[in-house]
C-alpha positions in Angstrom: 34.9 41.4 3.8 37.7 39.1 4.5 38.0 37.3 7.9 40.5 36.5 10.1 41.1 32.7 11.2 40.3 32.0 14.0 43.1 29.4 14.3 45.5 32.3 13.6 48.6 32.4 16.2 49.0 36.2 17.5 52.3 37.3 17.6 53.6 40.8 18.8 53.5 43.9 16.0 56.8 45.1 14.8 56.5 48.1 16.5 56.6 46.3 19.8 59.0 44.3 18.9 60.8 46.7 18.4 60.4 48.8 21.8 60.9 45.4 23.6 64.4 45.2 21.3 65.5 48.6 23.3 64.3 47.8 26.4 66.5 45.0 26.0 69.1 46.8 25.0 68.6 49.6 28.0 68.5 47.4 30.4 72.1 45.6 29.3 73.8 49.0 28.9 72.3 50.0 32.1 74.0 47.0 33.6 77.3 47.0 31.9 77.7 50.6 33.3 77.0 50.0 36.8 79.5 46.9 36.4 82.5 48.9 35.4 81.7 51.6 37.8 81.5 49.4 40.3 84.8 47.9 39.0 86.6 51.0 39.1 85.5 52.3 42.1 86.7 49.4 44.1 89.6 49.3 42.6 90.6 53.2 43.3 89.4 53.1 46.3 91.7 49.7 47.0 94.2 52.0 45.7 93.9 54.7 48.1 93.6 52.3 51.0 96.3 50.1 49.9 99.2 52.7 49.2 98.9 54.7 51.9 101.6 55.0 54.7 100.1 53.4 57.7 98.4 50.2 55.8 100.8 47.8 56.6 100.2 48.7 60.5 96.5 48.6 60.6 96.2 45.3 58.3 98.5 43.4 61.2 96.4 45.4 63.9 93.0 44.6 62.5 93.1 42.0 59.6 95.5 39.4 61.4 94.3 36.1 59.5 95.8 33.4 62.3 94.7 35.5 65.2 91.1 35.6 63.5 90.9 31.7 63.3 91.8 31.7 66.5 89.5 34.5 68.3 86.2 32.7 66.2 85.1 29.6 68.0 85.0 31.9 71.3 83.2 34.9 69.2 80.9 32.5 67.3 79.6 31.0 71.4 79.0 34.5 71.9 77.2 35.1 69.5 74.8 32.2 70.3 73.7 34.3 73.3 73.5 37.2 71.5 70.5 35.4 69.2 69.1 34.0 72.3 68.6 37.4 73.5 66.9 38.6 70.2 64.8 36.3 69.6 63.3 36.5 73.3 63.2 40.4 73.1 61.5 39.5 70.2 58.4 37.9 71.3 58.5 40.1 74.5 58.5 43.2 72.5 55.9 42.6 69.6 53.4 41.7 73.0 54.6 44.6 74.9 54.6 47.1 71.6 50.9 45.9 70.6 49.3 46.2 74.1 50.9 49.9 74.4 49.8 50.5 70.9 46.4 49.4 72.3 46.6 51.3 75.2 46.9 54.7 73.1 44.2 53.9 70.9 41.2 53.1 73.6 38.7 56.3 73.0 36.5 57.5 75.9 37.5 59.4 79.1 37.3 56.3 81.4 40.4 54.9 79.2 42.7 58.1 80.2 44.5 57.2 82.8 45.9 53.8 80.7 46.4 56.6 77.8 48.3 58.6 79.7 50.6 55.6 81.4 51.3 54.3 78.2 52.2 58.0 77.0 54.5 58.7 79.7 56.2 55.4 79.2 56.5 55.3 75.3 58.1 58.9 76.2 60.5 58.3 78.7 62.1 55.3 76.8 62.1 56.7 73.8 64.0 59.5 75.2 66.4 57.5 77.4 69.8 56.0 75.4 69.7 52.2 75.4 73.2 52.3 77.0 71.9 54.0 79.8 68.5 52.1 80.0 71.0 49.0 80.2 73.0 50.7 83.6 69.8 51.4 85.0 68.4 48.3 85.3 71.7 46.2 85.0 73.1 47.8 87.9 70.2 49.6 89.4 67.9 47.2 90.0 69.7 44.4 91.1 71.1 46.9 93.8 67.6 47.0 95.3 67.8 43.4 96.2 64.7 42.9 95.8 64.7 40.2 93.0 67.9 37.7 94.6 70.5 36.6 92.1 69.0 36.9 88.6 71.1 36.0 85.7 72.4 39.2 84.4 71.7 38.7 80.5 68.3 38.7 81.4 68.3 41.8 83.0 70.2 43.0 79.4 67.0 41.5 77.9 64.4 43.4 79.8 66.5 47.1 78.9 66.1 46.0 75.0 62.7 44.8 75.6 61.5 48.1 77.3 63.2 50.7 75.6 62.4 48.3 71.7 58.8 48.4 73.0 58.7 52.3 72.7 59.4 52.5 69.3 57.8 49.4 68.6 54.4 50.5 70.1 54.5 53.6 68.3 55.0 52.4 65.0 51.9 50.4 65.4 49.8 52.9 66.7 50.8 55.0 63.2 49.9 51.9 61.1 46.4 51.7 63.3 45.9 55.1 63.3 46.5 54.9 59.0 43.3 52.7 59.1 40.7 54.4 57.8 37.2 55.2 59.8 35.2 53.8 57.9 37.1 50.4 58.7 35.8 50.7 62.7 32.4 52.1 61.5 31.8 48.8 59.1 33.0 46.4 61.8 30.5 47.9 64.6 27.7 48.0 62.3 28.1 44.4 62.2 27.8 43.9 65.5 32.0 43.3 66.4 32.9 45.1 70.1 35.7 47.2 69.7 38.1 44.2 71.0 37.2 42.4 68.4 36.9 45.5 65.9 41.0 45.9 66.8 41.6 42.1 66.4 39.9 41.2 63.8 39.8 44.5 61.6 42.4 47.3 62.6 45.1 45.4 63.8 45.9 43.4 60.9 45.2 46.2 58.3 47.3 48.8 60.3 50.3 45.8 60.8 50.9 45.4 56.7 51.0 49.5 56.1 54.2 49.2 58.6 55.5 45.9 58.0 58.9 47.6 56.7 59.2 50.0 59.9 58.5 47.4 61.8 61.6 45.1 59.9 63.9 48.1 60.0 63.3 47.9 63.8 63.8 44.4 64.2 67.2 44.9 62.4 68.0 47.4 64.6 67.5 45.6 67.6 69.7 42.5 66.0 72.5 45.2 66.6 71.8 46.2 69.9 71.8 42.9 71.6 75.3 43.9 71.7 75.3 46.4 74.2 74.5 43.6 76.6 78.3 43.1 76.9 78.5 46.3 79.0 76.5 44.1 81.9 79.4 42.0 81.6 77.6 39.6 79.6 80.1 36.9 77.7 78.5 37.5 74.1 79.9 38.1 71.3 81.3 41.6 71.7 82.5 40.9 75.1 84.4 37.8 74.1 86.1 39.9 70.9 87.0 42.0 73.6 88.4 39.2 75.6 90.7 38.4 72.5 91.2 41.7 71.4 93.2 42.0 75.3 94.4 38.4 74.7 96.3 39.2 71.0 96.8 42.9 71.8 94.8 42.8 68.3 91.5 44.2 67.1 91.2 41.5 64.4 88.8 40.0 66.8 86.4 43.1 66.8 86.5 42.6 63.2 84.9 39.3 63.3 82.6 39.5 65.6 80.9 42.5 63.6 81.3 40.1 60.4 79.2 37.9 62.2 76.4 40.5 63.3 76.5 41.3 59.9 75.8 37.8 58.2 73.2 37.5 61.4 71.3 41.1 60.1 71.8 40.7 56.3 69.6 38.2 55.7 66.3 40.4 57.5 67.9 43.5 55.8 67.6 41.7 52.0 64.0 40.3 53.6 63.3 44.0 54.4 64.1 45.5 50.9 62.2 42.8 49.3 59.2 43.1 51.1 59.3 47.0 51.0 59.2 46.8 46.8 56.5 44.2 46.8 54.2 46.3 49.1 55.3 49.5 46.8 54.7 47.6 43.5 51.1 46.5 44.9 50.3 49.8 45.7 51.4 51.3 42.3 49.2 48.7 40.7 46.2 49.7 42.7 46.4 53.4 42.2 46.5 55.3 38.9 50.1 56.7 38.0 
């Protein structure tokens, strides 16, 4: 019986070959396709958009070049608060969300009443409008005088923080909640408290199953900041605003949401990305 050489380079059977050959080929016609739809649908749609009546008055009432260059340093200082804010309500939130999240998970009846608070209040703000969370304590609390002059883009911040918290919280408590028993069982066995059983064990685990919700809501909240103009806050809608009443021109609402839109599309790609690669992992450890 004759053997094979060791030595021998493999190479791929002509049967695979050929299946990789119209994969190859798929794949490019696949892609040629979507280009020319693409193509054409821009262009009809540019059509439409382009020959009809009233285009010549809305491209000098929103699309204004000059009065664009003009309205952006102002817009783009705006904007700087606006990120200040986020990445404040940031921080604040993801503490405020995990210890609510917490809160809702503590078993035993001595824990109820901090169930209960942290029910009503994931409730209430979930319920409430951020606009109107924003009036209440923009307007409403500083009315109390209790506090003395506080800068008024903080109290913007605390409404985002509050009402994003809601959500926040109860997205964790889904992932925690998604982690199964036998998790907490394990990590008592060997000797962990149930502080360090949610630290150490739950926590993490129940973080990665909803690290896209938790993305989606960060993006979310990247739009919002915005609303902090209605507090009279100089950010970047309010200053648009400003120029918008300056030019008699929207063009500056225009940029300003071109900016909030290069400031979220980064964490939107980031979002997609990481939402296939947790999908693909979990295709790979289950049987299709």
């Amino acid at each position: 019986m004759a053997s094979t050489p060791v030595d021998a380079a493999w190479r791929p059977s002509d049967l695979e070959l050929g299946r990789r050959l119209t994969r190859r080929r798929q794949s490019t016609k696949s892609v040629l396709i979507a280009l020319v739809s693409s193509v054409v649908f821009v262009v009809v749609v540019g059509w439409a958009i382009l020959s009809s009546p009233g285009w010549e008055d809305v491209r000098r009432s929103f699309f204004d070049v000059d009065i664009a260059i003009a309205s952006f340093p102002s817009i783009l200082a705006g904007l700087w608060v606006n990120i200040q804010v986020l990445l404040v309500a940031a921080i604040a939130v993801a503490v405020l969300g995990t210890t609510l999240a917490v809160l809702r998970s503590l078993r035993g009846p001595v824990f109820f009443p901090l169930r209960a608070l942290a029910t009503v209040y994931t409730d209430l703000f979930r319920g409430i409008p951020l606009l109107i969370v924003l009036y209440l304590v923009g307007f409403g609390v500083p009315a109390l005088g209790i506090f003395g002059r506080v800068p008024v883009v903080l109290w913007g911040t605390i409404a985002i923080v509050l009402t994003y918290s809601a959500y926040v919280s109860e997205v964790l408590r889904a992932g925690m909640e998604a982690v199964h028993p036998s998790q907490r069982v394990a990590a008592r066995s060997m000797g962990l408290t149930h502080g360090q059983t949610l630290r150490i064990v739950v926590i993490p685990q129940g973080v990665r199953k909803v690290v896209p919700a938790l993305m989606n809501d960060f993006v979310s909240m990247q739009k919002d900041v915005g609303l902090i103009s209605v507090l009279g806050v100089v950010d970047a809608i309010r200053a648009a605003q400003i120029a918008a009443a300056q030019y008699y021109n929207f063009t500056p609402y225009i940029v300003a949401a071109l900016l909030f839109v290069a400031l979220a599309l980064p964490m939107i790609r980031l979002t997609d990305h990481v939402s296939a690669r947790l999908a693909k992992r979990e295709q790979m450890g289950g049987i299709v």
